[in-house]
C-alpha positions in Angstrom: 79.8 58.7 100.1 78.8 60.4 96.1 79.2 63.6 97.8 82.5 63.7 99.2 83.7 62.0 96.1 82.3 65.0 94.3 83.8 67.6 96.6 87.0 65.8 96.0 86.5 65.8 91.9 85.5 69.5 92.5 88.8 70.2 94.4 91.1 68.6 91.9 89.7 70.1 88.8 89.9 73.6 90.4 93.0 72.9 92.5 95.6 75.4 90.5 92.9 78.3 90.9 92.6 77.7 94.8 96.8 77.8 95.2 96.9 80.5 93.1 94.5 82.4 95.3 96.1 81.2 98.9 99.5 82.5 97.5 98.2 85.7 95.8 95.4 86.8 98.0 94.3 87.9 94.6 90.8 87.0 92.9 89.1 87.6 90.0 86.8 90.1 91.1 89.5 92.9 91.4 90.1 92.3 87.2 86.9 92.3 86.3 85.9 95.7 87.9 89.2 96.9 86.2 87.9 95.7 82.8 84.7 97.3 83.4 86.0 100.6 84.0 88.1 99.8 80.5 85.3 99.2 78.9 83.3 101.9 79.8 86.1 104.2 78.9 86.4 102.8 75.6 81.9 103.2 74.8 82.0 106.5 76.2 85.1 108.3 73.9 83.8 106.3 71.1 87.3 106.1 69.8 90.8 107.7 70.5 93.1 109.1 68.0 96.0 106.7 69.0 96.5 104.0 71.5 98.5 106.4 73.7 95.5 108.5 74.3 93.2 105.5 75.0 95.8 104.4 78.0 96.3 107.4 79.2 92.9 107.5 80.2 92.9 104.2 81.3 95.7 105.0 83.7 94.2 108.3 85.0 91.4 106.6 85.9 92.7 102.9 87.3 95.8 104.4 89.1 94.2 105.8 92.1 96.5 108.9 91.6 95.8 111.5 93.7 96.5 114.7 92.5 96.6 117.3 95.2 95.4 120.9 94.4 96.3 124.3 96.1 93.8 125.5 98.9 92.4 128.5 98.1 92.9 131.5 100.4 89.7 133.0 101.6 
């Protein structure tokens, strides 16, 4: 019986985080990949000149924007 208490403890201590996932379909994994491509942004230019240069960096490279070039003639 001290286990299904437990698993009902568990349930009610995390219970916001579980709705929050059923509604959104959304979990935490997606933010922290984001972040760690923010991050590594950030060590690599070691520094911008102003924030606008720091997120438009961010954006080029979190936005999935696909930028479609001319085909060469051959």
């Amino acid at each position: 019986m001290e286990p299904m208490v437990e698993i009902g403890q568990f349930i009610n201590r995390h219970w916001q985080g579980i709705m929050n996932y059923i509604e959104s379909l959304i979990n935490n994994g997606i933010l922290e990949g984001l972040n760690s491509i923010i991050q590594t942004i950030k060590r690599k230019a070691r520094g911008f000149r102003n924030l606008n240069n720091f997120m438009t960096d961010i954006y080029l490279k979190c936005g999935k924007l696909e930028f479609d070039l001319p085909k060469a003639f051959i």
